[in-house]
C-alpha positions as CSV (number, residue, x, y, z in Angstrom):
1,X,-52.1,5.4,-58.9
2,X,-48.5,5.6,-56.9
3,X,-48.3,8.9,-57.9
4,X,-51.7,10.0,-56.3
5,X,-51.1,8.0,-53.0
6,X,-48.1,9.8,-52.5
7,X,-48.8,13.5,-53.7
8,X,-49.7,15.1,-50.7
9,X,-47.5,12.8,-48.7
10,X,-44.4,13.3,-47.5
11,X,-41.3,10.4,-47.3
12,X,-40.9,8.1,-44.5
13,X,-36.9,8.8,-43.0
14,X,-34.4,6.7,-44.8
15,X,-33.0,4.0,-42.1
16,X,-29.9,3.5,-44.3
17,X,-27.6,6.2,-41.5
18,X,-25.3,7.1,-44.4
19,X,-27.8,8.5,-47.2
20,X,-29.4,11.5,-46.9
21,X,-33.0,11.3,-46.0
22,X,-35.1,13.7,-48.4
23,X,-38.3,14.1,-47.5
24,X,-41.1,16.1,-50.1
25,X,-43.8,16.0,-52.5
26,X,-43.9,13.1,-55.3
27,X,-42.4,15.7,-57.7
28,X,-39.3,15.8,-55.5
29,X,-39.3,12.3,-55.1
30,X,-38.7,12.1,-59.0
31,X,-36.1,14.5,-59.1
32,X,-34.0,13.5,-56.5
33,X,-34.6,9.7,-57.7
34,X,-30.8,9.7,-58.7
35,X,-29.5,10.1,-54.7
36,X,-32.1,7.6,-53.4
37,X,-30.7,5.2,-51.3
38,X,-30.8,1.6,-52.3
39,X,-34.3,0.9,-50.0
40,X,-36.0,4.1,-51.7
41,X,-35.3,3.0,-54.7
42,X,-36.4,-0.8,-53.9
43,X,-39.3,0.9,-53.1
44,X,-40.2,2.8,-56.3
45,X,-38.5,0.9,-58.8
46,X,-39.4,-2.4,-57.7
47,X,-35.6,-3.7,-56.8
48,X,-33.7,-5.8,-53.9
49,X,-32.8,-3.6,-51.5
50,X,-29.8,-5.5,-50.7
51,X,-28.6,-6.6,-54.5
52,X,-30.1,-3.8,-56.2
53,X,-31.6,-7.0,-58.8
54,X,-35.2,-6.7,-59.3
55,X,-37.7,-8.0,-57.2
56,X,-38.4,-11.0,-60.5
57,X,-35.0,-12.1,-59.8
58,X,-35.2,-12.9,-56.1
59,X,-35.6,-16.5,-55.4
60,X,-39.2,-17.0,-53.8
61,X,-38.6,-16.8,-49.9
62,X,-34.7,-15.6,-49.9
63,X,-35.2,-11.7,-49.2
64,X,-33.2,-9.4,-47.9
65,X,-31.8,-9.8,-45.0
66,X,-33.4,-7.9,-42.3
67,X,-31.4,-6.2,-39.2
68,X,-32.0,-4.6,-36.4
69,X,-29.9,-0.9,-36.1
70,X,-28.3,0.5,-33.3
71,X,-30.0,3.8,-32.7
72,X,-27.7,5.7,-30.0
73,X,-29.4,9.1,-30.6
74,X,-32.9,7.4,-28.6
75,X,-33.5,9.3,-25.2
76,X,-34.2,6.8,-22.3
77,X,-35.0,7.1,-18.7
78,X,-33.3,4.3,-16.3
79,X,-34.0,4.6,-12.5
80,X,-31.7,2.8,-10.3
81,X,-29.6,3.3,-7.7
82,X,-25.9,3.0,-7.4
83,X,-26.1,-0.3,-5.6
84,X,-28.5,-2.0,-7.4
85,X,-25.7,-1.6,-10.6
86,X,-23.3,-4.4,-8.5
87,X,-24.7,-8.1,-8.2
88,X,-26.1,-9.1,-3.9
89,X,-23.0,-11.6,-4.1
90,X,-20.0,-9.6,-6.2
91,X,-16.6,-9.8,-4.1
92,X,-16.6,-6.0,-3.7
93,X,-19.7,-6.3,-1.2
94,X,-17.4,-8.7,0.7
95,X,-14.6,-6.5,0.7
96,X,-17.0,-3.3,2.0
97,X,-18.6,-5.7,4.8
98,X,-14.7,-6.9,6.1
99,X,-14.2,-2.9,6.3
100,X,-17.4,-1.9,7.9
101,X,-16.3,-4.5,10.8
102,X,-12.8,-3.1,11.0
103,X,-11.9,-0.4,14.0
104,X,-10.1,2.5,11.9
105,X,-10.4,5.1,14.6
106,X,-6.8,5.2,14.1
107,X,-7.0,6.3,10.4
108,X,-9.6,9.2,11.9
109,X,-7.4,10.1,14.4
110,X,-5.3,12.7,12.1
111,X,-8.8,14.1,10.1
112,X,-9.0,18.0,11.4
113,X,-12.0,18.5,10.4
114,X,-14.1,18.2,13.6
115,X,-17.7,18.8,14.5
116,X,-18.8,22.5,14.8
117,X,-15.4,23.6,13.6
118,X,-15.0,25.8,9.8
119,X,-13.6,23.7,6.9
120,X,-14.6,21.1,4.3
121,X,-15.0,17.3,5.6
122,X,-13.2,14.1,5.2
123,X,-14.1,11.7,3.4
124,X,-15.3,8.5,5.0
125,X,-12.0,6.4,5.9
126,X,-14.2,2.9,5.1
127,X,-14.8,4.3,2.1
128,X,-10.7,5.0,1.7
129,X,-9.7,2.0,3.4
130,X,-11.9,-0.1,1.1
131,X,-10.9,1.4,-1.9
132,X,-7.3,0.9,-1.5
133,X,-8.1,-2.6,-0.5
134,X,-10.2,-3.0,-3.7
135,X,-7.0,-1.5,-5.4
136,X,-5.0,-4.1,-4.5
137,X,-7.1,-6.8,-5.0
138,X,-7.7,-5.6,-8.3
139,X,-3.8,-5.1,-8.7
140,X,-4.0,-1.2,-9.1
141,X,-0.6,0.3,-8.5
142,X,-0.8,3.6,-8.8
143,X,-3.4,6.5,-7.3
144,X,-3.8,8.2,-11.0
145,X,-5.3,5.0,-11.9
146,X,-7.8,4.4,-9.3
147,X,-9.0,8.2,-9.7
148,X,-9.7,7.1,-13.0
149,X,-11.7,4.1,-12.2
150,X,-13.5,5.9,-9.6
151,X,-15.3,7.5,-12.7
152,X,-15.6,4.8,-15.2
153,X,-15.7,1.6,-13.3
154,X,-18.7,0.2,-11.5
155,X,-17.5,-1.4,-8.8
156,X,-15.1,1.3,-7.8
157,X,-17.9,3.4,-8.2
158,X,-20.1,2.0,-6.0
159,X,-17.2,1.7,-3.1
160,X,-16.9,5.5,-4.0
161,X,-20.7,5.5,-3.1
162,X,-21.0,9.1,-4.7
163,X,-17.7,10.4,-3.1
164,X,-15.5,12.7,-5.2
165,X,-12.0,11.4,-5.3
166,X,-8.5,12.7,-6.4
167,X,-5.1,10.8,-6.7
168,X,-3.8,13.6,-4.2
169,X,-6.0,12.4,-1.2
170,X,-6.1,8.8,-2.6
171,X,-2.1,8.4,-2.5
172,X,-1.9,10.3,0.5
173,X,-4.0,8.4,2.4
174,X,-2.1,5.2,1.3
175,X,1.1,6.3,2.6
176,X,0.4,8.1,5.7
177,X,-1.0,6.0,8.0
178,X,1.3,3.6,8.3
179,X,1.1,2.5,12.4
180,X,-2.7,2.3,11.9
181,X,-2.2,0.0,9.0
182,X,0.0,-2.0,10.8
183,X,-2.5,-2.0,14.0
184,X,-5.4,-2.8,11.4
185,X,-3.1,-5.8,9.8
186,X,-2.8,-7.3,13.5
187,X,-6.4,-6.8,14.3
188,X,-6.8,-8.7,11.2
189,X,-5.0,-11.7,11.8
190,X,-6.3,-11.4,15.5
191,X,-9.5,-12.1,14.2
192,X,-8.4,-14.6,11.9
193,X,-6.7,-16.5,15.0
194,X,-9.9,-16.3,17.5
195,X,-11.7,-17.7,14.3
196,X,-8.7,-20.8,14.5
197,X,-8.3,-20.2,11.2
198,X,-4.8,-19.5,11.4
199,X,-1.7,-20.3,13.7
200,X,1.7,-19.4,14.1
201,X,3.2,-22.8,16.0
202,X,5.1,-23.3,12.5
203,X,5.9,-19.8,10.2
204,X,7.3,-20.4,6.8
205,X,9.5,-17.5,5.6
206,X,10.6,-16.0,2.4
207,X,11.6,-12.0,0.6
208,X,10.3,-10.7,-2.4
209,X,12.8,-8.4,-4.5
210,X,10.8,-5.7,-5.9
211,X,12.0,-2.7,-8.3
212,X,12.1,0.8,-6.6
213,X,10.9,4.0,-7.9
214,X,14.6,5.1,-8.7
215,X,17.0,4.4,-12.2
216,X,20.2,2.8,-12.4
217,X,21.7,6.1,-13.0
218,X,20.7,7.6,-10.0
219,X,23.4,6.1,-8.1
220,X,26.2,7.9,-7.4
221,X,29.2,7.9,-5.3
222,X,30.8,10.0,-2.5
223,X,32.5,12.6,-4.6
224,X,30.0,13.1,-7.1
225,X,27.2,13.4,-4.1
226,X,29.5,16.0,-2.8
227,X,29.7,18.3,-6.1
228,X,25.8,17.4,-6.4
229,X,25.1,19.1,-3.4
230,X,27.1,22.0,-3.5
231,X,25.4,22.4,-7.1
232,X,22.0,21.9,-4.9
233,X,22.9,24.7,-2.4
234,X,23.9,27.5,-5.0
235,X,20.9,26.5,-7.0
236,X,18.3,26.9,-4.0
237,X,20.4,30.5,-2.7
238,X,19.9,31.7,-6.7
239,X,16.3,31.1,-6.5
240,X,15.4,32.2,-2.9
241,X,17.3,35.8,-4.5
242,X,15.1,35.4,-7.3
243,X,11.9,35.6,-5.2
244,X,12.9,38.1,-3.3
245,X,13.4,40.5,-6.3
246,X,9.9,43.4,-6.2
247,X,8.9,41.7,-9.8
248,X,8.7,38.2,-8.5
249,X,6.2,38.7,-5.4
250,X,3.4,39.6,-7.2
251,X,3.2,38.5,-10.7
252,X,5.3,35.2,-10.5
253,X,5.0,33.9,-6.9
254,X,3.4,30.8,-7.4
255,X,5.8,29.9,-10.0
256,X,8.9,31.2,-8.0
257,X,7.4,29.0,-5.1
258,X,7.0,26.0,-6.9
259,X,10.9,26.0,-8.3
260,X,12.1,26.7,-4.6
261,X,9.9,23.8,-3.8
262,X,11.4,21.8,-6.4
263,X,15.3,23.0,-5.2
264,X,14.3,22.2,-1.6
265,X,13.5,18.7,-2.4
266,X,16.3,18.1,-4.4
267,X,18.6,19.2,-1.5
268,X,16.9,16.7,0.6
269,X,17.4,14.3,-1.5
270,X,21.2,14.6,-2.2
271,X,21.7,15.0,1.6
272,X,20.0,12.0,2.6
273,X,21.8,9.8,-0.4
274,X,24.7,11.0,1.5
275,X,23.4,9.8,4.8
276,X,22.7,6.9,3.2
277,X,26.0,5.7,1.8
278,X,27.5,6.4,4.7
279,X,25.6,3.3,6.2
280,X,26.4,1.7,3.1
281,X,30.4,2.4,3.7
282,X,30.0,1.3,7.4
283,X,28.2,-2.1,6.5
284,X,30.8,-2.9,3.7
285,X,34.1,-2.4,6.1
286,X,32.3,-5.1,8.7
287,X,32.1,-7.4,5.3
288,X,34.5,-10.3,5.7
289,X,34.5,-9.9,1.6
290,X,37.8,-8.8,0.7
291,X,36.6,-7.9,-2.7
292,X,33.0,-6.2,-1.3
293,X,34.8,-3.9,1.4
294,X,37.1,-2.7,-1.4
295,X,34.2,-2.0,-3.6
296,X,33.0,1.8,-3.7
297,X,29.9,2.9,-2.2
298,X,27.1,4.0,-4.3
299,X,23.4,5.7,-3.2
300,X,20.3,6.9,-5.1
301,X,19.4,10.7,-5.9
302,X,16.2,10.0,-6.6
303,X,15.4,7.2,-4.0
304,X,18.1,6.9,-1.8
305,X,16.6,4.3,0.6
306,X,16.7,1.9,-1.9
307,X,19.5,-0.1,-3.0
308,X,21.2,-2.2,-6.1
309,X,20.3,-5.8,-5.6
310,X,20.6,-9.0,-7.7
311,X,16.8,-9.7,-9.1
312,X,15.1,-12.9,-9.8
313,X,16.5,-12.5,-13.6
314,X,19.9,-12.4,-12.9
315,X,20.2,-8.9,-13.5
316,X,20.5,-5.9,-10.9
317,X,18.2,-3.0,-9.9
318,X,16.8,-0.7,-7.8
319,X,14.9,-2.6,-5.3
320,X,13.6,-3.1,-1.7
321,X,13.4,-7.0,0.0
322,X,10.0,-7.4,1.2
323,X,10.1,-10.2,3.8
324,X,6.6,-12.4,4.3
325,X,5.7,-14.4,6.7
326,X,2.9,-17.4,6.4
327,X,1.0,-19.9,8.4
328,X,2.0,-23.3,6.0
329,X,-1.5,-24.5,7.3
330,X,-3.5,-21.8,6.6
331,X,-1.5,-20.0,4.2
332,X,-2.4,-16.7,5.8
333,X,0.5,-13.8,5.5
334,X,0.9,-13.6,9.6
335,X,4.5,-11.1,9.3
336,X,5.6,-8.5,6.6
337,X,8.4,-6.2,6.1
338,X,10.7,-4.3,4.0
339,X,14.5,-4.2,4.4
340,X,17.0,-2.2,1.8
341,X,19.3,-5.0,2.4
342,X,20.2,-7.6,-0.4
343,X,21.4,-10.4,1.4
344,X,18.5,-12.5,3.7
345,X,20.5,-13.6,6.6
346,X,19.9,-11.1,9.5
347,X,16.2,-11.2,8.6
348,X,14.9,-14.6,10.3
349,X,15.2,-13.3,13.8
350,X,13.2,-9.7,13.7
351,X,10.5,-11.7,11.2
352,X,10.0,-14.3,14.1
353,X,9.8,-12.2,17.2
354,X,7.6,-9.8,15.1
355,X,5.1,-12.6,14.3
356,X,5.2,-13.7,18.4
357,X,4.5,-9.7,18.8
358,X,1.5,-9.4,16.4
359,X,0.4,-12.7,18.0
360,X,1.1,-13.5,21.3
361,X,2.0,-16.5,20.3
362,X,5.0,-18.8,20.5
363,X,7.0,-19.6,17.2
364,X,8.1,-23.1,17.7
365,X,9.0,-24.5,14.3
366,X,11.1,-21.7,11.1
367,X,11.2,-22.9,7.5
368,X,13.2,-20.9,5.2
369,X,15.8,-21.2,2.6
370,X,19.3,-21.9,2.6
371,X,19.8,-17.7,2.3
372,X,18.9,-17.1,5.6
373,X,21.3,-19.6,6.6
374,X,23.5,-18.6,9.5
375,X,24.9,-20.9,12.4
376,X,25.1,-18.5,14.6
377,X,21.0,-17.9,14.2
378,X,20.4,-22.0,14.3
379,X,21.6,-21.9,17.9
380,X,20.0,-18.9,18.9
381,X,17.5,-20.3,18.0
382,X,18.0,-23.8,19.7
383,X,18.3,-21.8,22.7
384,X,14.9,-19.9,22.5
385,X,13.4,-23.4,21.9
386,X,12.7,-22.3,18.0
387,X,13.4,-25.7,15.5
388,X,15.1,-24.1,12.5
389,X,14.3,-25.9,9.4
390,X,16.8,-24.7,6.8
391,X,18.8,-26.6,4.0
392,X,22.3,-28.0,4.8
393,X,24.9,-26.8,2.4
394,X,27.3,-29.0,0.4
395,X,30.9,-27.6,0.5
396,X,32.0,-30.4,-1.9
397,X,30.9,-33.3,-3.1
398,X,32.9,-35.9,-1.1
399,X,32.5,-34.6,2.7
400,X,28.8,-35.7,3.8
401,X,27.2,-32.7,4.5
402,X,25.1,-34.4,7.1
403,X,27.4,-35.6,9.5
404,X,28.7,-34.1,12.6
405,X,31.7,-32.1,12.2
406,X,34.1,-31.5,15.1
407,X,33.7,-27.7,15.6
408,X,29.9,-28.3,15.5
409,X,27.9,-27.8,18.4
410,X,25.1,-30.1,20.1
411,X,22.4,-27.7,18.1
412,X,24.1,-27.4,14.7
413,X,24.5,-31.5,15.1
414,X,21.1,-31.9,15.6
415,X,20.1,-29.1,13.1
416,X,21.9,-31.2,10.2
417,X,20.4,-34.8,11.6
418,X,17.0,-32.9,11.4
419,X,17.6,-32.3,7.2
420,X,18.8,-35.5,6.6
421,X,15.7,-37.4,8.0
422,X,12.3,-38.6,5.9
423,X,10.4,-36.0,8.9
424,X,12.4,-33.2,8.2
425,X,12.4,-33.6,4.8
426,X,8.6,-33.6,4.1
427,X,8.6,-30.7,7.1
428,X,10.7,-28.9,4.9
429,X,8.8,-29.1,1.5
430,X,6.1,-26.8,2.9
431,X,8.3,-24.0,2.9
432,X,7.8,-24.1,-0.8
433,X,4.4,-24.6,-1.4
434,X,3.6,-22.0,0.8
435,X,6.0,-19.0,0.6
436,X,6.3,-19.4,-3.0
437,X,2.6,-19.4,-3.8
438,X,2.1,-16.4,-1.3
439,X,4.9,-14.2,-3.2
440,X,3.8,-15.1,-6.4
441,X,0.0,-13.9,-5.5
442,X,0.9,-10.9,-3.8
443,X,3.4,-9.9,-6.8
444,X,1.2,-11.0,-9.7
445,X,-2.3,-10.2,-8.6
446,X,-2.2,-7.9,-5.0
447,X,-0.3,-5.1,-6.2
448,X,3.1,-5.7,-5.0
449,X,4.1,-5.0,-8.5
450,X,7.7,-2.4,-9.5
451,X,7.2,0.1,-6.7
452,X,5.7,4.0,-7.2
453,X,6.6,5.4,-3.7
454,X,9.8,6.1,-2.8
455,X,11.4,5.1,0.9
456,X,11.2,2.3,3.4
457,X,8.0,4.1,5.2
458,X,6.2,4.2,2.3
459,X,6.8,0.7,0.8
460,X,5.7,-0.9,4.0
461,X,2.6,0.7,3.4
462,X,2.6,-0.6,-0.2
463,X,3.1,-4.2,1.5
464,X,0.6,-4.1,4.4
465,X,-2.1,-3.2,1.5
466,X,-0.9,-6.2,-1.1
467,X,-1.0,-8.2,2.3
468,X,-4.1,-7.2,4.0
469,X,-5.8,-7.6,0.4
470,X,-4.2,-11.1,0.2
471,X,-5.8,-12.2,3.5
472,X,-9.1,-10.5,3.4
473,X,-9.8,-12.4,0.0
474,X,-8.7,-15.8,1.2
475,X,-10.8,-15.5,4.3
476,X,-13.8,-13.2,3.6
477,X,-16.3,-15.3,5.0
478,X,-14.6,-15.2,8.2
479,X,-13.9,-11.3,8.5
480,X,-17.5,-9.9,7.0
């Protein structure tokens, strides 16, 4: 009877995706009965498929288990459009909207691509502007890796809207518009201050030591900056012969092109490390450090805007300050920027009259630490009607640090008075729980992670997109 049912049929595919699937008449059926796979021969031998025991043997209601397989092979048609792949209330619709209400006619102003004139266009600057912002957000470094999750991400994807991206235009355009991101960071925290979200009556301040694109042994001193560029000089002469020879203007320009390239940016390089420690020499001889002014001078081949400096750990590296400023109220970033300088102390004053320039505000109260500390900048600031609030140091532990010394003028007097009351005290304890939280969200999740530009310019740019990011996503609601 089994043989007649299935003599002119054929056998249904095996699901089992590892055994062959032989399909024939009964005949072949019994041939091939050897290479069934354990559900075939279930089927014809009266077995478990999943114990290979016959069926006798089963316990009454305890089968086989049954399972659903994955079948990736099965064609499907899904119609949708790009935005209906993000959620109506995901953050990266918040961060589009903020851009959509920025002006960027600055970051258009350099696009040569014009209206009735040859050449491929730009792509759109919101859609630039908010990727880099979603970058940052998202703590994405580097412009390889954003190309990257242009084409596999969805959210980056859908800020791409169907725009074709490269890391070339995508790092480009993060480093060179640096005046229109700072003109789009003060429009921001414009809008932030008509909303009276934010004030600046009382700044807290505080840096941010981050590694530079550049080694330890890139540093090098006079004399060996000296033979480096002599070595530079002959190597860019050999090569510019080189290109000139018949053989190397057809057949090998490019590549003769791209080592001159190479050569000429090496010679930059060396010649501006040796700009550079020249600045370093004259800053060391104004030192009142015996020991420092006796020190050699060093500078960077590779990045020679940045400079040794004692990190967080204890250790030393190449790294730029970045200077924040915050509203202790709002904790809003209101000031940024980026010094090559280790030490904090001529950094108060520019911070606070850049603040007063982004704002058009008065700066009435300072809170920083005891780095910036200078005496000389507490009664400047007296003067301009700024209260400094700054810890007193201890010189030892039996003079009270506190009390009015006899070289000390009215303002220090009062300065030290100010630190040693309850007020001033619990003044002073939001320079902590605001500048500290601020660098440690900006570092940790706004992209102001071990540097991958190289020069002041360009790590300002880095900043104003770590803090532009930082303040757009702690007051969306207000800037959409």
């Amino acid at each position: 009877m089994i043989a007649s049912a299935f003599s002119e049929r054929q056998i249904l595919p095996c699901p089992c995706p590892k055994v062959p699937r032989p399909r024939g008449a009964w005949e072949k059926i019994l041939d091939l009965h050897g290479k069934l796979c354990p559900m075939q021969e279930a089927l014809f031998s009266g077995t478990d498929a999943a114990t290979g025991t016959p069926e006798s043997t089963v316990a009454q209601g305890a089968g086989a288990v049954r399972m659903q397989y994955a079948d990736r092979s099965q064609v499907g048609m899904h119609f949708c459009s790009i935005d209906e792949l993000i959620p109506a209330d995901h953050p990266v619709r918040a961060v589009w909207d903020a851009v959509c209400q920025m002006d960027l006619s600055a970051f258009e102003a350099p696009i040569k691509s014009r209206q009735f004139s040859a050449g491929r266009s730009a792509n759109d600057v919101r859609v630039m502007v908010g990727l880099w912002l979603w970058a940052a957000v998202n703590n994405i470094p580097r412009g390889r890796r954003l190309e990257a999750l242009c084409q596999t991400d969805l959210t980056f994807r859908w800020m791409c809207g169907g725009l074709s991206m490269n890391y070339h235009t995508l790092n480009d355009f993060r480093v060179g518009h640096q005046q229109a991101l700072d003109a789009l960071f003060t429009a921001t925290l414009g809008r932030l201050m008509h909303a009276e979200l934010v004030t600046v009556t009382r700044i807290s301040q505080d840096g941010v030591r981050v590694r530079a694109s550049a080694g330890g042994k890139s540093f090098r001193r006079r004399p060996t900056l000296e033979a480096c560029l002599a070595e530079a000089e002959a190597h860019l002469a050999d090569l510019r012969k080189e290109q000139d020879l018949p053989e190397n203007q057809e057949a090998q320009a490019q590549e003769q092109r791209r080592k001159t390239q190479a050569a000429e940016d090496r010679l930059h390089r060396v010649r501006q490390a040796l700009s550079e420690i020249a600045k370093v020499e004259a800053g060391r001889v104004k030192s009142h450090d015996k020991q420092k002014r006796e020190k050699p001078a060093y500078a960077s081949t590779t990045d020679p805007e940045c400079r040794m400096m004692k990190m967080p750990n204890g250790g030393f590296n190449a790294a730029y300050n970045v200077q924040l400023a915050a509203d202790p109220a709002s904790r809003a970033i209101v000031g940024v920027a980026v010094s090559n300088g280790g030490g904090d102390a001529p950094l108060s004053e520019p911070m606070r009259e850049q603040v007063e320039k982004r704002t058009g505000q008065k700066v009435s109260e300072h809170l920083m630490d005891g780095g910036y500390l200078n005496l000389e900048v507490v009664e400047r600031a007296t003067t301009e009607g700024v209260t400094i609030y700054a810890p007193v140091p201890e010189l030892n532990k039996v003079t009270d640090r506190f009390a009015r010394r006899p070289e000390d003028t009215d303002a220090i007097a009062e300065w030290r008075s100010r630190m040693n009351s309850d007020a001033g005290k619990e003044i002073y304890k939001e320079r902590a729980s605001t500048s500290e939280t601020v660098n440690a969200d900006v570092r940790t999740y706004r992209g102001l992670s071990p540097f991958s530009v190289r020069g002041i310019a360009k790590v300002t740019c880095v900043a104003l997109w770590s803090a532009l990011a930082y303040n757009l996503m702690h007051f969306a609601s207000a800037l959409t």
